[in-house]
C-alpha positions in Angstrom: 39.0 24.8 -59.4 35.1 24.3 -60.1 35.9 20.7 -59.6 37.4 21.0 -56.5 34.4 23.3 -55.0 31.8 20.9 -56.6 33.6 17.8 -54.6 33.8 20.1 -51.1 30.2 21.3 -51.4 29.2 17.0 -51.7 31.8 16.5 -49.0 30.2 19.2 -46.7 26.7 18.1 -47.4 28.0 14.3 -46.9 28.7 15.4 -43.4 25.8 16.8 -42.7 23.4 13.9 -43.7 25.3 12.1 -41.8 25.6 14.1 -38.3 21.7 14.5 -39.1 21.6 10.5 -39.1 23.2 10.7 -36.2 21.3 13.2 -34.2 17.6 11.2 -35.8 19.2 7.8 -34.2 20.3 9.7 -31.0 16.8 10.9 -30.6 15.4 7.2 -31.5 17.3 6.1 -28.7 16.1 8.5 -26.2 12.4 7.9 -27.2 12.8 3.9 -27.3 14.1 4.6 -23.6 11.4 6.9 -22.2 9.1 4.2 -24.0 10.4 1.3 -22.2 10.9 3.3 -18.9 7.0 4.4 -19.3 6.3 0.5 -20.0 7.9 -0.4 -16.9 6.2 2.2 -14.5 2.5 1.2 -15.9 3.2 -2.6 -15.2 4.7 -1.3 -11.6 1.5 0.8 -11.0 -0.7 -1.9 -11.9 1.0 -4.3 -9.6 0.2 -1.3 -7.1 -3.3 -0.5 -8.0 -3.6 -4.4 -7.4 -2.0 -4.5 -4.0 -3.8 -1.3 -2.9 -7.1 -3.1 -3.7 -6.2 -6.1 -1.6 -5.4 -4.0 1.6 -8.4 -2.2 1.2 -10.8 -5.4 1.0 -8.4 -6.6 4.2 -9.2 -3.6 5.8 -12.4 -3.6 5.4 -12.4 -7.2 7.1 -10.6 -6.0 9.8 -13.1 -3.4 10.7 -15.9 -5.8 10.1 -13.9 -8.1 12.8 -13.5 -5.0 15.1 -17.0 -4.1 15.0 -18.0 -7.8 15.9 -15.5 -7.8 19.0 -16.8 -4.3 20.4 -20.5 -6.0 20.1 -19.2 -9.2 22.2 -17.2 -6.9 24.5 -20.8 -4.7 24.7 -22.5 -8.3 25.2 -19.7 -9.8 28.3 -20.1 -5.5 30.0 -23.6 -7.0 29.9 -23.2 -10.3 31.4 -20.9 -9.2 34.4 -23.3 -6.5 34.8 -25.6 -9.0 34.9 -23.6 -11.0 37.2 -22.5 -8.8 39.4 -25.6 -9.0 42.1 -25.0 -8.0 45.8 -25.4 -11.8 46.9 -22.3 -12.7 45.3 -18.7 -13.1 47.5 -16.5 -9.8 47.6 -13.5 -11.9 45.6 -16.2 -12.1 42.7 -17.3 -8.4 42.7 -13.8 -7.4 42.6 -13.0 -9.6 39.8 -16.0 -8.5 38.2 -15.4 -4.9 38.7 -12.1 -5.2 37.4 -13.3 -6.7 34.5 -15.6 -4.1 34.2 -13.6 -1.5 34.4 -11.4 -2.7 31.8 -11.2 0.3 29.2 -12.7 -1.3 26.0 -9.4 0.4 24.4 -6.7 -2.1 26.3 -9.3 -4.9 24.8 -9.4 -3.9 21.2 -4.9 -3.1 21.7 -4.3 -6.9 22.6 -6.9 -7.8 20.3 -4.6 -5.3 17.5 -1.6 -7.1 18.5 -2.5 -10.4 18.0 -3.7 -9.8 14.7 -0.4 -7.8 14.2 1.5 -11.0 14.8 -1.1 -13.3 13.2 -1.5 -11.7 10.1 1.6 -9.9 8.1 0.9 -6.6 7.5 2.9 -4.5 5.4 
């Protein structure tokens, strides 16, 4: 009978070690995964970081061009000022009233759309 006890106890302890095994290679797993699913995020952030820093030196161009057309639209108010003296025909004062009158904001929109379907902006 001591035999017998002797030969459960290994058996017992044998399937212990080896659920333990099992549970160690379980959490291996689970650790490789998390590794390679942190891998994958960093190289996806970077990629980010990367494109973030792009549209922010495009942007900045873009406000540098804005900038330079409300300084030629300043410059043209200017001119038809400028242009528009008494002396002139009424079909030339209209046209440069109208001009005149045109909101700097309808400008600067058609000025936006054409870079919107110029440039691809995402």
């Amino acid at each position: 009978e001591k035999d017998w006890k002797l030969r459960r106890s290994q058996k017992l302890d044998k399937i212990e070690l080896l659920n333990l095994q099992s549970s160690l290679q379980s959490e291996i797993q689970a650790k490789q995964s998390v590794m390679e699913e942190l891998k994958n995020i960093k190289a996806s952030h970077v990629g980010t970081e990367s494109r973030l820093a792009e549209s922010e030196s495009r942007n900045k161009e873009l406000l540098e061009e804005v900038e330079k057309l409300k300084e030629t639209i300043k410059e043209l108010n200017l001119k038809v000022d400028d242009a528009g003296s008494p002396n002139r025909p009424d079909s030339q004062m209209s046209f440069l009233n109208f001009l005149k009158e045109s909101s700097k904001t309808e400008c600067l929109e058609e000025v936006g759309g054409f870079f919107q379907s110029t440039f691809d902006f995402e």
